[in-house]
C-alpha positions as CSV (number, residue, x, y, z in Angstrom):
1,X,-20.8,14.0,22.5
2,X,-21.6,13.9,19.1
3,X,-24.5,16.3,18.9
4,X,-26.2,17.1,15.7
5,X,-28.4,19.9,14.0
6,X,-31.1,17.8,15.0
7,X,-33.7,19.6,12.9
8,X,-33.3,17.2,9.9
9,X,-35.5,17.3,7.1
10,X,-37.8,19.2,8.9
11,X,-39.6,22.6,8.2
12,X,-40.5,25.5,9.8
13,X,-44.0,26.3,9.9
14,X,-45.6,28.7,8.9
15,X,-49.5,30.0,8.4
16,X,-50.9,30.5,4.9
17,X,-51.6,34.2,5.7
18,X,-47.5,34.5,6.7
19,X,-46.0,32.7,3.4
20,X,-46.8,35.5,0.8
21,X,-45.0,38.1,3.4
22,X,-41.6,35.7,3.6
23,X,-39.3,37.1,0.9
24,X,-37.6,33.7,1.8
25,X,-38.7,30.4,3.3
26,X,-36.3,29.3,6.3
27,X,-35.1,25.7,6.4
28,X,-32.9,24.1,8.6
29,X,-29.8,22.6,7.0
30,X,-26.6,20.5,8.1
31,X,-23.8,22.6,8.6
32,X,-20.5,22.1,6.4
33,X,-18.0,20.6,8.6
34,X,-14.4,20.9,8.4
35,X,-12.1,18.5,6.0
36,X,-10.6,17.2,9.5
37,X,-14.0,16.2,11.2
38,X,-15.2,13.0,10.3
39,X,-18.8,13.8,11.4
40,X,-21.2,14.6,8.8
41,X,-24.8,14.1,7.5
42,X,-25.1,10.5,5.8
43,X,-27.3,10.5,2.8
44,X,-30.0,7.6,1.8
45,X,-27.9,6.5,-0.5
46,X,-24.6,6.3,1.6
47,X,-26.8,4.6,4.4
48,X,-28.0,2.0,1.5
49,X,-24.7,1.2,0.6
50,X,-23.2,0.6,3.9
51,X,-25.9,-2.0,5.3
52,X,-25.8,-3.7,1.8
53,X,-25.7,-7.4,2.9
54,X,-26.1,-6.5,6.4
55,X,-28.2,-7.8,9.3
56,X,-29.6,-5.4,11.9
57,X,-31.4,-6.0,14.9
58,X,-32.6,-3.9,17.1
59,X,-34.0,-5.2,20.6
60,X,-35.7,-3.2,23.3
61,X,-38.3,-1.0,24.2
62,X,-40.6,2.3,22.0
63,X,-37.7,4.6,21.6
64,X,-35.8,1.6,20.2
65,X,-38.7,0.8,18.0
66,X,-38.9,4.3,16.9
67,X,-35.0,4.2,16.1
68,X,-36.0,1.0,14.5
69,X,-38.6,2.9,12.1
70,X,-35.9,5.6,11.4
71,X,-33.4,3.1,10.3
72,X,-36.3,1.9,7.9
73,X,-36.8,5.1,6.3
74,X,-33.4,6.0,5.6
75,X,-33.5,2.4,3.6
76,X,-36.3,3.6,1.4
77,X,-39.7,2.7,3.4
78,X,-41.0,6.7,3.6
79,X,-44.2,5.4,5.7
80,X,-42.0,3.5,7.9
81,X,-43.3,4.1,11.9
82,X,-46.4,6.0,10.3
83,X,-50.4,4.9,11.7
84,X,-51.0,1.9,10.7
85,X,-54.1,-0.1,12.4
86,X,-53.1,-3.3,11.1
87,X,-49.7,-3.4,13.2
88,X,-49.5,-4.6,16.6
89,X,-47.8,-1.7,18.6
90,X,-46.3,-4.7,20.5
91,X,-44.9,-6.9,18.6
92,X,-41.4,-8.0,16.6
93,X,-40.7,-6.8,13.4
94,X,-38.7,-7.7,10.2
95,X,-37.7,-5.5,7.2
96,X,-36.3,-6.6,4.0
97,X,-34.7,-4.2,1.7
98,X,-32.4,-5.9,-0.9
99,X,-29.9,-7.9,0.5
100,X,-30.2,-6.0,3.9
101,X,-32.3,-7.2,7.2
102,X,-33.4,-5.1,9.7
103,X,-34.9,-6.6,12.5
104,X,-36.6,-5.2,15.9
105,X,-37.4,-7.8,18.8
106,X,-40.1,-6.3,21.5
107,X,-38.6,-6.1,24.9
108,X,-40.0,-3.6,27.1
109,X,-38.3,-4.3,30.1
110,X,-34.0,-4.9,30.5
111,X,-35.5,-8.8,31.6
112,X,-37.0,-9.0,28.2
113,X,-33.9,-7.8,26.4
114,X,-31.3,-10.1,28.7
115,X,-34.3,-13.2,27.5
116,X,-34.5,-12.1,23.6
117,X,-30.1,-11.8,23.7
118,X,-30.0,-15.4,25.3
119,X,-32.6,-16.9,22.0
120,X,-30.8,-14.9,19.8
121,X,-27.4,-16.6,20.9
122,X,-28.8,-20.3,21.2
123,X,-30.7,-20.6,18.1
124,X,-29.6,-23.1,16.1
125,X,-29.5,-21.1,13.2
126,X,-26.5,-19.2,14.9
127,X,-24.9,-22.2,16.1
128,X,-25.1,-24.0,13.3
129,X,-24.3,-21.4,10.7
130,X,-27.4,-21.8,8.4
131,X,-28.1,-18.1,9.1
132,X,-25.5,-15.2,10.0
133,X,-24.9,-13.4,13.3
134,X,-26.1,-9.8,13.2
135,X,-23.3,-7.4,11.9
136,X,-24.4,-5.1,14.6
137,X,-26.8,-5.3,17.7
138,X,-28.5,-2.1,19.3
139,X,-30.3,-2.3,23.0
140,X,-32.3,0.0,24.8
141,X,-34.6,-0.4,27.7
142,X,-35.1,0.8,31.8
143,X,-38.1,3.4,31.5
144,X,-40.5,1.1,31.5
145,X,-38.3,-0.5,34.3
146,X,-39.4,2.1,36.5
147,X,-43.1,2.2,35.8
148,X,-43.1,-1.5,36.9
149,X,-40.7,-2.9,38.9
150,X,-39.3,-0.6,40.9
151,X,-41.8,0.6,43.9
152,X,-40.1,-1.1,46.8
153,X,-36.3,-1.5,48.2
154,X,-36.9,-5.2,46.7
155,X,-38.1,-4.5,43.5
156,X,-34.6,-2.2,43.2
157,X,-32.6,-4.6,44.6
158,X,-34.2,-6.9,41.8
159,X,-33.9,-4.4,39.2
160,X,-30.0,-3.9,39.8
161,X,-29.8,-8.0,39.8
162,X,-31.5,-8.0,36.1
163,X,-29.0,-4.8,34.9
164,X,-26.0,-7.2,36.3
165,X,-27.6,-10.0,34.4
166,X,-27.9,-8.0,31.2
167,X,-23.9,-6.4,31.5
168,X,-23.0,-9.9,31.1
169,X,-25.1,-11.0,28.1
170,X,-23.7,-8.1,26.4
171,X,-20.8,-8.8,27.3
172,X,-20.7,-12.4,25.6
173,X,-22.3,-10.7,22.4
174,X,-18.9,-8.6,22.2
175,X,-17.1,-11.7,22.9
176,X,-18.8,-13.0,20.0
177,X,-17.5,-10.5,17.8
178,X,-20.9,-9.0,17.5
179,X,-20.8,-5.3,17.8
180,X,-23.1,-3.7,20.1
181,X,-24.9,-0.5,20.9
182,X,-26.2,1.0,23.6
183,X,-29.2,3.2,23.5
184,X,-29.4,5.2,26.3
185,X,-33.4,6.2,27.3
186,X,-33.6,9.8,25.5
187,X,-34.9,13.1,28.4
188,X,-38.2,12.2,29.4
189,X,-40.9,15.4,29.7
190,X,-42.2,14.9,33.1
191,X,-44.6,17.6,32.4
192,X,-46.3,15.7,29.5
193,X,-46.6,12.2,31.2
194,X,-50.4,11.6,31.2
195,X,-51.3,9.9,34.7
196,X,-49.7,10.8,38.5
197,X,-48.1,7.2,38.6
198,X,-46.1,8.0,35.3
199,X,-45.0,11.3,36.9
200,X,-44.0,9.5,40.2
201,X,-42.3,6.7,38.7
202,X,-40.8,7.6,35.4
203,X,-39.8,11.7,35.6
204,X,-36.7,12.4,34.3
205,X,-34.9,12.9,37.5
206,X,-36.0,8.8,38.3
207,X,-34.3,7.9,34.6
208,X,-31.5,9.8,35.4
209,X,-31.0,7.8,38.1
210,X,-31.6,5.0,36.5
211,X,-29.1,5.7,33.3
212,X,-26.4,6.5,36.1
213,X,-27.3,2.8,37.8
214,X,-27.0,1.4,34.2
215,X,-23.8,2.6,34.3
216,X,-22.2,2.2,37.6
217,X,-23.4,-1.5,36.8
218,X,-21.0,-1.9,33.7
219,X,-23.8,-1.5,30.2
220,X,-22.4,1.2,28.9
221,X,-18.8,-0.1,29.1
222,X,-19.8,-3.6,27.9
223,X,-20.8,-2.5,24.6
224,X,-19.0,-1.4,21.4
225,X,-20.5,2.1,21.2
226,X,-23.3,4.0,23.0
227,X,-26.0,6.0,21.9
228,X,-26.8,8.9,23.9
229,X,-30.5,9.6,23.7
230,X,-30.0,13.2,26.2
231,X,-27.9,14.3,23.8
232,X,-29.9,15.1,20.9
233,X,-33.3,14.9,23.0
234,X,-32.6,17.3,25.9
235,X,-32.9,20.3,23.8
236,X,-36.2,19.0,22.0
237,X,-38.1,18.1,25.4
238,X,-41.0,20.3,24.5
239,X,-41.6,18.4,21.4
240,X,-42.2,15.3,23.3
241,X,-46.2,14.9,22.9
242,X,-46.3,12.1,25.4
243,X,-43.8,12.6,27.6
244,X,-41.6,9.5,26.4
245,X,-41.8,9.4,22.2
246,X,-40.7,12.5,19.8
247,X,-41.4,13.8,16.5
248,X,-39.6,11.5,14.0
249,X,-37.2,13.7,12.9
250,X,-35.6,13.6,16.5
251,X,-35.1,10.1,15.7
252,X,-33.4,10.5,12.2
253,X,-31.3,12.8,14.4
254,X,-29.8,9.6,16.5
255,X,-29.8,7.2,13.5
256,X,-27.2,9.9,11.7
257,X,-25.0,9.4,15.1
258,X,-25.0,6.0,14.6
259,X,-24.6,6.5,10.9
260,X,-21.8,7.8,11.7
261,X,-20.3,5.3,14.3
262,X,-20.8,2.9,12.0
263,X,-17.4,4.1,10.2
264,X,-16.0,1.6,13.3
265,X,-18.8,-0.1,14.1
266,X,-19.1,-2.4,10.6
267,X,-15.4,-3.3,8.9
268,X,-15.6,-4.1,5.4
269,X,-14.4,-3.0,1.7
270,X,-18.0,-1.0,1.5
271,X,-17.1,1.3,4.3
272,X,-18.2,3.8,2.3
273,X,-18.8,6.2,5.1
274,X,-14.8,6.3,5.7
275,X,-14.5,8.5,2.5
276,X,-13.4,11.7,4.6
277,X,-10.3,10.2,6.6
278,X,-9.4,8.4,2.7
279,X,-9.6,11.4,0.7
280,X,-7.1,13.2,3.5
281,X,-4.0,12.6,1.4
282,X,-5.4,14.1,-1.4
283,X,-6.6,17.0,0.4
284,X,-3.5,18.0,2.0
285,X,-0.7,17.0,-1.3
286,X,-0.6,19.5,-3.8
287,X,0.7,17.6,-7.4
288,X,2.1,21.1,-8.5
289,X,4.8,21.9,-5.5
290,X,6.0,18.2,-5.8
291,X,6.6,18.8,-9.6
292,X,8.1,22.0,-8.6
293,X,10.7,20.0,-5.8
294,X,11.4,17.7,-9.0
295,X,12.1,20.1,-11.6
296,X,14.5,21.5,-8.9
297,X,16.6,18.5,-7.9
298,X,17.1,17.5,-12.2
299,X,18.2,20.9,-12.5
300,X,20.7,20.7,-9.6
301,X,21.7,17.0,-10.3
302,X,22.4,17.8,-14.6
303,X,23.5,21.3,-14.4
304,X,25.8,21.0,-11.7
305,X,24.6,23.7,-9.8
306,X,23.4,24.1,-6.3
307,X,21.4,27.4,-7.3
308,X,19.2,25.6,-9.7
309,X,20.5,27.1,-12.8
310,X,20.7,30.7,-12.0
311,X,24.7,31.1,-12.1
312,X,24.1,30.0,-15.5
313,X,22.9,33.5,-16.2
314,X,26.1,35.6,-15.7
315,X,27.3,33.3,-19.0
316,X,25.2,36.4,-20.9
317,X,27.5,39.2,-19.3
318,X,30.6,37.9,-19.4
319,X,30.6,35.4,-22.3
320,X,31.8,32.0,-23.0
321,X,31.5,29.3,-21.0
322,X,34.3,29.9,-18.8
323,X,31.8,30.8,-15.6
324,X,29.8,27.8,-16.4
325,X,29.4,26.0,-13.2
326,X,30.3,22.9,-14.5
327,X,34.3,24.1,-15.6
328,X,34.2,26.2,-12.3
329,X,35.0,22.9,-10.7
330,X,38.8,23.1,-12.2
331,X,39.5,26.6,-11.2
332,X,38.2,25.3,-7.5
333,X,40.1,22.1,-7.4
334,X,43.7,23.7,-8.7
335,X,44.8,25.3,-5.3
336,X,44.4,21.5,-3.9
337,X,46.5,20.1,-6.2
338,X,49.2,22.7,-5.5
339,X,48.8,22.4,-1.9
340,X,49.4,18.4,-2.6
341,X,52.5,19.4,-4.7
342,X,51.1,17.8,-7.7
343,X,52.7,18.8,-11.0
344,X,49.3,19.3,-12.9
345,X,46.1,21.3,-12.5
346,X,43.6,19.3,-11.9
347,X,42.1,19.9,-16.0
348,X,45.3,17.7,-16.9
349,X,44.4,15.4,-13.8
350,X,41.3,14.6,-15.4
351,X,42.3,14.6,-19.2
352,X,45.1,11.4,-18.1
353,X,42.6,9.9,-16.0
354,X,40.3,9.3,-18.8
355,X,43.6,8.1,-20.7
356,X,44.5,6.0,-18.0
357,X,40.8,4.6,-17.9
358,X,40.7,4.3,-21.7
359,X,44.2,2.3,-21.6
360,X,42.9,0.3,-18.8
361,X,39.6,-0.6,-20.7
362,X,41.5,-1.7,-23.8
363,X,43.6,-4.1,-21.8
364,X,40.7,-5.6,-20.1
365,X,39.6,-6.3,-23.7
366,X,42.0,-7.9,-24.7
367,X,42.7,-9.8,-21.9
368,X,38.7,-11.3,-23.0
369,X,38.8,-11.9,-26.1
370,X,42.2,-14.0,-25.8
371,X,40.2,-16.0,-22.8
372,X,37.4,-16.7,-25.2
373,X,40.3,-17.9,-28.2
374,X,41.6,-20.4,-25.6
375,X,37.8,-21.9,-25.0
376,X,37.2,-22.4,-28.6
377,X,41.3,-24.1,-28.8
């Protein structure tokens, strides 16, 4: 899975009392990768770049919000997901930055996202082209599943019926050409849940179950990519305050993974983020061994030579240019012409060849300019 350093621009902590006795301050940092892996950390600027002219929306539950307020901070709103007392906690969102949109529809429950999929595909807007698709969809929901809905055999039953129901409608986004992401529910601290029915209902080993039904029921392989909250949660589950949410940089951790899926996810001339697989050529030619295989084959092809000029050397011991590789030729193609019985060497063969050419190009002279005499007759 595509697991990152997850502490991202986050700091250790330390006392006042403990910073004067730190000859250095510790800091964790993105590790270079190598020129063959694609996956790296994607700056603000590189993020900017890539959702120029996009439309994002996001559509689901908290952790989806809170991905949603990541996105938004890696597009230049810093207070982005911070206390704010004049937002409703429950409640869509739009972002503009530039040319960019970034939308997050409230749907705490899969019924709600299957509901806000099926407006989003019959506006009119869509259908009519007065507004563009999304370039790129992102889901997430079934926690909050289990804190409702799912107390009896009937309410499962139910719950498995509204996961079929939402494998379809992401389905007909893909058929749309819309890409789509999954966001699978990150590790939930059981420990931290605040009330008995939370721990009953929605501890992690009741989401596991849940992400595996998810599964089984064809989401994850309806989609175009999915996002894998265990993966860069399972190792931060003591961080979780709530049992549920995490600190926010646990969240820039899973926007870089889809940062970095974007590569696929959004086509374009700006994929900007594909500079690692474009720059391979470069990396692996070297411009001084392929002018080094060039001086080699003008040397062999003028000098005659096969050893690239170095029989040319023993002309300074013995003198003349007798050894020259290109007169060798003669002394090699002499016992042939003996062996053919011919009555020259083959230095004379080549001396009345030319005079056979140069008789042969004189008469084919001739021969035109007495055709052009007729024409003007």
């Amino acid at each position: 899975k595509a697991r990152i350093q997850i502490e991202y621009k986050s700091t250790s902590f330390y006392a006042p009392a403990e910073c004067g006795e730190l000859s250095e301050s510790n800091q964790w940092a993105w590790p270079k990768t190598s020129s063959g892996c694609s996956f790296r950390y994607r700056s603000d600027i590189e993020v900017q770049r890539k959702l120029e002219g996009r439309r994002v929306m996001f559509i689901g539950d908290t952790s989806v919000r809170s991905l949603f307020f990541s996105i938004c901070r890696f597009m230049g709103d810093l207070d982005a997901g911070g206390l704010d007392s004049s937002l409703q906690s429950h409640s869509d969102s739009l972002r503009k930055f530039g040319t960019t949109t970034i939308e997050f529809k409230w749907a705490p429950l899969s019924i709600d996202v299957v509901t806000k999929i099926k407006n989003l595909k019959s506006t009119t807007a869509m259908l009519h082209g007065s507004k563009t698709p999304p370039d790129l969809v992102l889901v997430g929901a079934g926690v909050f599943d289990k804190l409702h809905l799912a107390l009896t055999d009937e309410d499962s039953q139910s719950e498995r019926d509204v996961v079929t129901r939402l494998t379809a409608e992401l389905r007909s986004l893909h058929q749309m050409d819309i890409p789509t992401v999954w966001f699978s529910p990150p590790t939930v601290n059981t420990r931290a849940l605040n009330s008995d029915e939370k721990r009953s209902q929605m501890n992690e080993e009741s989401i596991e179950d849940m992400r595996r039904v998810y599964a089984e029921l064809g989401v994850e392989s309806s989609v175009t990519f999915v996002l894998d909250g265990p993966s860069f949660t399972h190792e931060r589950v003591a961080d979780s305050f709530d049992g549920v949410h995490y600190p926010d940089d646990v969240y820039d951790a899973g926007s870089q993974i889809l940062f970095n899926a974007l590569d696929w996810l959004i086509d374009g001339p700006d994929n900007s983020f594909a500079s690692s697989y474009n720059e391979m050529p470069r990396i692996t030619g070297n411009p001084f061994l392929g002018m080094m295989m060039l001086c080699f084959a003008i040397i062999g092809l003028f000098f005659f030579d096969g050893y690239f000029g170095i029989s040319y050397l023993a002309q300074i011991f013995v003198g003349g240019n007798n050894v020259a590789p290109s007169e060798l030729y003669h002394d090699a193609l002499d016992p042939i012409f003996t062996r053919l019985k011919l009555n020259q060497s083959a230095k004379d063969w080549k001396i009345e060849s030319q005079d056979d050419d140069n008789e042969l190009r004189s008469l084919l002279g001739r021969s035109s300019t007495s055709s052009s005499l007729s024409r003007r007759r």
